[in-house]
C-alpha positions as CSV (number, residue, x, y, z in Angstrom):
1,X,55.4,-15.2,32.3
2,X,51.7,-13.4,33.1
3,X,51.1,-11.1,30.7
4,X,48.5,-8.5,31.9
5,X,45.5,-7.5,29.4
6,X,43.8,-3.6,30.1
7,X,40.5,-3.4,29.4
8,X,38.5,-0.5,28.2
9,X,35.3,-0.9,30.8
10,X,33.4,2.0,29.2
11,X,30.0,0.8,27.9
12,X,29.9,1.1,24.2
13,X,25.9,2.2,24.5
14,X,27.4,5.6,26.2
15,X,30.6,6.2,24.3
16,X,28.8,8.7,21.4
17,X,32.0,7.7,19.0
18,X,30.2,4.3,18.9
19,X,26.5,5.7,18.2
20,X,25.0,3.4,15.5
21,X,24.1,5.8,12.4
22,X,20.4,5.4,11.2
23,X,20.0,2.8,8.2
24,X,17.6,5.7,6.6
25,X,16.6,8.7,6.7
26,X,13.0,9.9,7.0
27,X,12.0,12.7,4.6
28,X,9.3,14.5,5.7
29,X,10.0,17.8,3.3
30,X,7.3,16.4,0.8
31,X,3.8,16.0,1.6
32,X,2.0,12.7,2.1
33,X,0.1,11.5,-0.5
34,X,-3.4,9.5,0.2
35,X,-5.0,7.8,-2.7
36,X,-8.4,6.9,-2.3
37,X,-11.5,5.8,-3.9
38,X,-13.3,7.6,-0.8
39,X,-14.3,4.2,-0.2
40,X,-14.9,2.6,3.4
41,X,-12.1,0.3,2.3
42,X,-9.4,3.1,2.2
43,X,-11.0,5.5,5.3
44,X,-8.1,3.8,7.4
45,X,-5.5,5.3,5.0
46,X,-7.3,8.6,5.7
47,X,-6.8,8.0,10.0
48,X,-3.3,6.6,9.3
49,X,-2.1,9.8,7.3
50,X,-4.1,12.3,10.0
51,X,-2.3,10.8,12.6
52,X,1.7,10.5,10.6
53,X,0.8,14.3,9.8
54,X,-0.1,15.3,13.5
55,X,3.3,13.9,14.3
56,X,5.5,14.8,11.5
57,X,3.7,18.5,11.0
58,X,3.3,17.6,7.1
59,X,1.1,18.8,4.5
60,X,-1.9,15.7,2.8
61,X,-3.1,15.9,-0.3
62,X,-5.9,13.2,-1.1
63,X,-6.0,12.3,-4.6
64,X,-8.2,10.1,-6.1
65,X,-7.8,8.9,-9.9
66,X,-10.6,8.8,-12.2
67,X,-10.1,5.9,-14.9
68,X,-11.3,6.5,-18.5
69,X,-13.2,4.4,-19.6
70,X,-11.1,2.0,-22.4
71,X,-11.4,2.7,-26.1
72,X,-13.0,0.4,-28.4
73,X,-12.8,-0.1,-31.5
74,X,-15.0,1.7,-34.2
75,X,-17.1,-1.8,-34.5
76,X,-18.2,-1.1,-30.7
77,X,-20.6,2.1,-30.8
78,X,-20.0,3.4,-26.8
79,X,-19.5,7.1,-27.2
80,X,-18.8,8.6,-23.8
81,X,-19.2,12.4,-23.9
82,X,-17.1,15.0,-21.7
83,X,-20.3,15.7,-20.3
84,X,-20.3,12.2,-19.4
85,X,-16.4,11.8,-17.9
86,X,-16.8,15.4,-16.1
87,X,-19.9,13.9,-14.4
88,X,-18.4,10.9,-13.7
89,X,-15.3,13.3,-12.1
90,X,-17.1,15.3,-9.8
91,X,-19.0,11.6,-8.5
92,X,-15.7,10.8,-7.5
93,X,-15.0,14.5,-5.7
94,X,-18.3,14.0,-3.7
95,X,-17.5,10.6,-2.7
96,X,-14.2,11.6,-1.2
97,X,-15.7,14.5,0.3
98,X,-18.0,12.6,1.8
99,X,-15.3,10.0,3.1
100,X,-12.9,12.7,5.0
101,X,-16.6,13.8,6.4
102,X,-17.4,10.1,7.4
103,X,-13.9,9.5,8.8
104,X,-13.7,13.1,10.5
105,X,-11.1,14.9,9.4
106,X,-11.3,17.9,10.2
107,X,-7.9,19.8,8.5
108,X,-8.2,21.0,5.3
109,X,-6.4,18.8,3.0
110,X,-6.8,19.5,-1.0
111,X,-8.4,16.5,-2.9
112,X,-7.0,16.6,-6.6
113,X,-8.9,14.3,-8.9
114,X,-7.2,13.1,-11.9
115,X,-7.9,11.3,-15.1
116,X,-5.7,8.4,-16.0
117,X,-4.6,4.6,-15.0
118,X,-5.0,5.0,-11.3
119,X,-1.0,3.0,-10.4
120,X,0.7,4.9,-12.9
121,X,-1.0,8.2,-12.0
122,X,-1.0,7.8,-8.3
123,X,3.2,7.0,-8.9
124,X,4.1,10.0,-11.2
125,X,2.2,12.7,-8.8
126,X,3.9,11.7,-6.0
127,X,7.1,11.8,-7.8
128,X,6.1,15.1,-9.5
129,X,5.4,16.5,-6.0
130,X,8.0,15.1,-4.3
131,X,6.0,13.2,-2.1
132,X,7.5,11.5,0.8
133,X,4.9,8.6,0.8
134,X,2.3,7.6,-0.4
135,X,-0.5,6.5,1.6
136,X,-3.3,3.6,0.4
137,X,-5.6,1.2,1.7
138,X,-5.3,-2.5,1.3
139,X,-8.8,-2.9,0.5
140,X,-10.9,-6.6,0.5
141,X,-8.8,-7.7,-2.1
142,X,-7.8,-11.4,-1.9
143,X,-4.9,-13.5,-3.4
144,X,-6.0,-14.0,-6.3
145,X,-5.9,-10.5,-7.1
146,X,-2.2,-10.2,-5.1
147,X,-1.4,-13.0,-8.0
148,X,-3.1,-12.0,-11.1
149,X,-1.9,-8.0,-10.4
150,X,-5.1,-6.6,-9.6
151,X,-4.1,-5.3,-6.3
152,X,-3.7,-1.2,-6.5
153,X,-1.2,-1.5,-3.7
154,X,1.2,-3.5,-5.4
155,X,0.7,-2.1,-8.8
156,X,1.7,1.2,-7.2
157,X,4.9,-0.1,-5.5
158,X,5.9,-1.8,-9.1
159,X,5.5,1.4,-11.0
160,X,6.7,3.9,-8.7
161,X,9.7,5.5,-6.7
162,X,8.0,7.2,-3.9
163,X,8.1,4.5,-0.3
């Protein structure tokens, strides 16, 4: 006895009911977030986040994190000033200013400079914000660094929510 099979000969690439769904979703409701040192090192994080905002129409916001410098003890007689620490600040403003010059951007993306340790403070902006990602460059750091934790990079991904 033949038993006869039907097949369904519809490609499953046209049938819409069998449409994968995406395995994320991209948010691009927050803006992108580009920590820099506004050093040569990070200008490609500057081009990378000019050319994810031309396509996704979002807003940039360079920040770049000015780190204390650590307390000692009262043995060690370093007194910084705020004179000293607001100097050292607007260094850092120039030097970015000079970066999105250097790398030509020509949009005009805020630059927020804030005091603190630079993973930890890059990570809890973004969140505060609601950042969609955050944007950095690798630098010329080598394994060593990758090893020992030295690497910005990675101490943002460890400390932080935002991709």
């Amino acid at each position: 006895m033949a038993t006869a099979i039907q097949h369904d000969t519809r490609s499953l690439e046209t049938d819409s009911q069998f449409e994968p769904e995406p395995l994320f979703e991209l948010r691009t409701a927050g803006p992108l977030v580009v920590a820099t040192d506004g050093t040569v090192r990070s200008d490609a994080a500057l081009r990378a986040a000019r050319a994810i905002a031309a396509r996704t129409k979002q807003k940039v916001l360079l920040l770049t994190v000015h780190a204390p410098l650590p307390v000692m003890g009262p043995e060690v007689g370093i007194a910084v000033s705020p004179a000293v620490e607001a100097e050292s600040r607007k260094g850092l403003l120039l030097q970015v200013l000079e970066q999105v010059e250097r790398v030509g951007i020509r949009d005009p993306w805020p630059v927020k400079v804030a005091t603190g340790y630079p993973a930890a403070t890059i990570a809890k902006l973004a969140r505060n914000i609601d950042a969609s990602l955050i944007i950095m460059g690798l630098g010329g750091h080598g394994v060593i660094d990758r090893i020992f934790g030295d690497e910005m990079v990675l101490q943002v991904l460890r400390v932080g929510t935002v991709p």
